[in-house]
N, C-alpha and C positions, 0 to 999 in steps of 0.2 A: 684191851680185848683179852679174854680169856676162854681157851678150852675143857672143854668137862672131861675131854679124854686124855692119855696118855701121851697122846703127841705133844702136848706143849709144855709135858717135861723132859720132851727129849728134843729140841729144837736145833743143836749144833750141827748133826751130819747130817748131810741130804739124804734120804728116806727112798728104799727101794717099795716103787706105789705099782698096785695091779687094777688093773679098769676093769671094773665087771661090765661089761656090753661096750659093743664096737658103734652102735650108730651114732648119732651126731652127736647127742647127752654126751657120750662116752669122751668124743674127740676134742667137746669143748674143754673136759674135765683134763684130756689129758694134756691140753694146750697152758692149764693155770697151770698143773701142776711140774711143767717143765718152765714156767714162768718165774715159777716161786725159788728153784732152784734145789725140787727134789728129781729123782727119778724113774720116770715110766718105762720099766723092764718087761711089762706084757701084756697083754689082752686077753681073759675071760669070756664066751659069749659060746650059748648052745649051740648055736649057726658061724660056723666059719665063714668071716667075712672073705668077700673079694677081693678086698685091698685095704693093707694095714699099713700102706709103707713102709718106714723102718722098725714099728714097733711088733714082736713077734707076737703070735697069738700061740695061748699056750694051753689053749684048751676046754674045757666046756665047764658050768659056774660047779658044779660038781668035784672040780680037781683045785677047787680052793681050799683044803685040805693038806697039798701036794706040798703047798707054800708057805703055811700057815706060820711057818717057825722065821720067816725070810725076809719077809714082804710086809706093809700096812696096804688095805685094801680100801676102793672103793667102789659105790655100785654107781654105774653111768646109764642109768634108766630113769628115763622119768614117769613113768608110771609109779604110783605110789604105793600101789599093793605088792606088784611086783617089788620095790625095793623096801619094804616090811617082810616080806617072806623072805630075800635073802638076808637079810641084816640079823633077824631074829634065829634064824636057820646056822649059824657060823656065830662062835664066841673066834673072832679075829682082831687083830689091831685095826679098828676103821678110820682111816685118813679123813681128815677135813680141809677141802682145798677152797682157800680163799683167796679171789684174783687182787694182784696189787694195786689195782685202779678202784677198789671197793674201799667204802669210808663208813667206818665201824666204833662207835665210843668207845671209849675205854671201860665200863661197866657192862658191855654185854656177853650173854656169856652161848656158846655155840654147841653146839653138841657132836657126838659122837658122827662121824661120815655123811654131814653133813655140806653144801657146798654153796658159795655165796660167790656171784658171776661178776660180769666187769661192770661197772658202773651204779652198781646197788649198794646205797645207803642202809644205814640200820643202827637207828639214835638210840639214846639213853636209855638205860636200863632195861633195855628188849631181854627175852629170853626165846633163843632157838634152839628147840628140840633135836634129836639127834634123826637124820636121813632128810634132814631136810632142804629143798631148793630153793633159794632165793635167786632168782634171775636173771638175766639183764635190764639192767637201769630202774629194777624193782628200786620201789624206798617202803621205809618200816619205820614211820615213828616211835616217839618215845612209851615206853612202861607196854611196848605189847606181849604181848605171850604165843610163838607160836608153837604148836606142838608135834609131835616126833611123825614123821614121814607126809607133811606138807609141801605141796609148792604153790609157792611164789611166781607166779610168771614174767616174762619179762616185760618190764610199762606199768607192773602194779603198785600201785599206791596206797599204803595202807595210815591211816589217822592215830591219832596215838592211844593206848591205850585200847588196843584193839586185841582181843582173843580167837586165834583162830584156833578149831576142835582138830586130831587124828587125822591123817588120810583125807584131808578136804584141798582141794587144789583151786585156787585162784585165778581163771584165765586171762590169758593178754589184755593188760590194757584196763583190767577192772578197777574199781575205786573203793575202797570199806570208808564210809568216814568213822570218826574220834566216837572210842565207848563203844564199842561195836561188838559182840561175841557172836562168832558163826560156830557152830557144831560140830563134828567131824564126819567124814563121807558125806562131803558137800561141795560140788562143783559149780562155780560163779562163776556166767558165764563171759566171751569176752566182749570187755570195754561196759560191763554193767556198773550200775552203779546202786551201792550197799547202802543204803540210811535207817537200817533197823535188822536188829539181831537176827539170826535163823537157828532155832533152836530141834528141827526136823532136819535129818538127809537127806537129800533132794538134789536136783537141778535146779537152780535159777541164773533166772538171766532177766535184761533191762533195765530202765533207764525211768524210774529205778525197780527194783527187782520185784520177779513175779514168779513163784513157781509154775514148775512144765505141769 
């Protein structure tokens, strides 16, 4: 496996990482990244959360700035515009946390604060754009291409050889089959199933898909 960013020339010390957003996104992000054996020194997020347990929040995504010289960051949103606007907004070191239970060839290559969950597959010669999610127990065939501020949800199954566009998000449970290129700002919806390109941005959803 290899990264596009900086991080995976500096791979020896454990890496002080900041969580951009507190809700769940956030918590799972910062569950890998104390898994992997870096460390989560704080929390980011407009809305101070209720409860952080032990990790401190350090203040609103504006004061990532404050850290910039300190930290490698990541944004724990899943919303996809939202984490283009902050990714694009901040030249940071952006962390890419990938869980250890994920099975990754050795020719794929991941991008910049990107993050790939527990039990997500991602064969031969994929390429993943940088801010992107690949989910739980997502899988990603071989030779696909997905591109920078995607998600993957978690149950998605994607055929090889598959193009996913910008900003297009894959819902729970959907299917693309083999040869497939979907567009970007394209949401698929969940458990649908993909058997021919979508070259419009749109909603689709069904079995198999049918624009709203």
């Amino acid at each position: 496996m290899r990264n596009t960013n900086q991080q995976a020339k500096d791979s020896t010390d454990p890496k002080k990482v900041i969580v951009i957003g507190a809700g769940g996104h956030g918590r799972v992000l910062t569950d890998i990244i104390t898994l992997v054996g870096d460390n989560v020194i704080g929390i980011l997020d407009d809305k101070e959360p209720d409860h952080l347990s032990e990790i401190p929040y350090l203040g609103t995504c504006k004061d990532i700035l404050k850290y910039q010289k300190d930290a490698w960051f990541i944004v724990g949103i899943g919303d996809n515009h939202t984490r283009k606007e902050l990714m694009e907004a901040y030249q940071v070191n952006w962390y890419t946390a990938i869980h250890p239970s994920a099975v990754i060839a050795h020719d794929v290559s991941i991008g910049a604060g990107s993050a790939v969950m527990a039990n997500a597959v991602i064969n031969t010669a994929s390429t993943i754009g940088n801010g992107v999610i690949i989910n739980t127990a997502a899988t990603v065939d071989h030779d696909c291409t997905i591109s920078d501020y995607v998600h993957i949800s978690p149950g998605v199954h994607l055929g090889g050889t598959v193009i996913i566009g910008t900003e297009t998000w894959i819902v729970i449970g959907a299917v693309v089959s083999n040869n497939i290129d979907i567009c970007g700002e394209c949401i698929v919806g969940a458990g649908s199933l993909v058997i021919r390109s979508i070259s419009v941005p749109g909603i689709y959803y069904g079995n198999p898909i049918k624009e709203t």
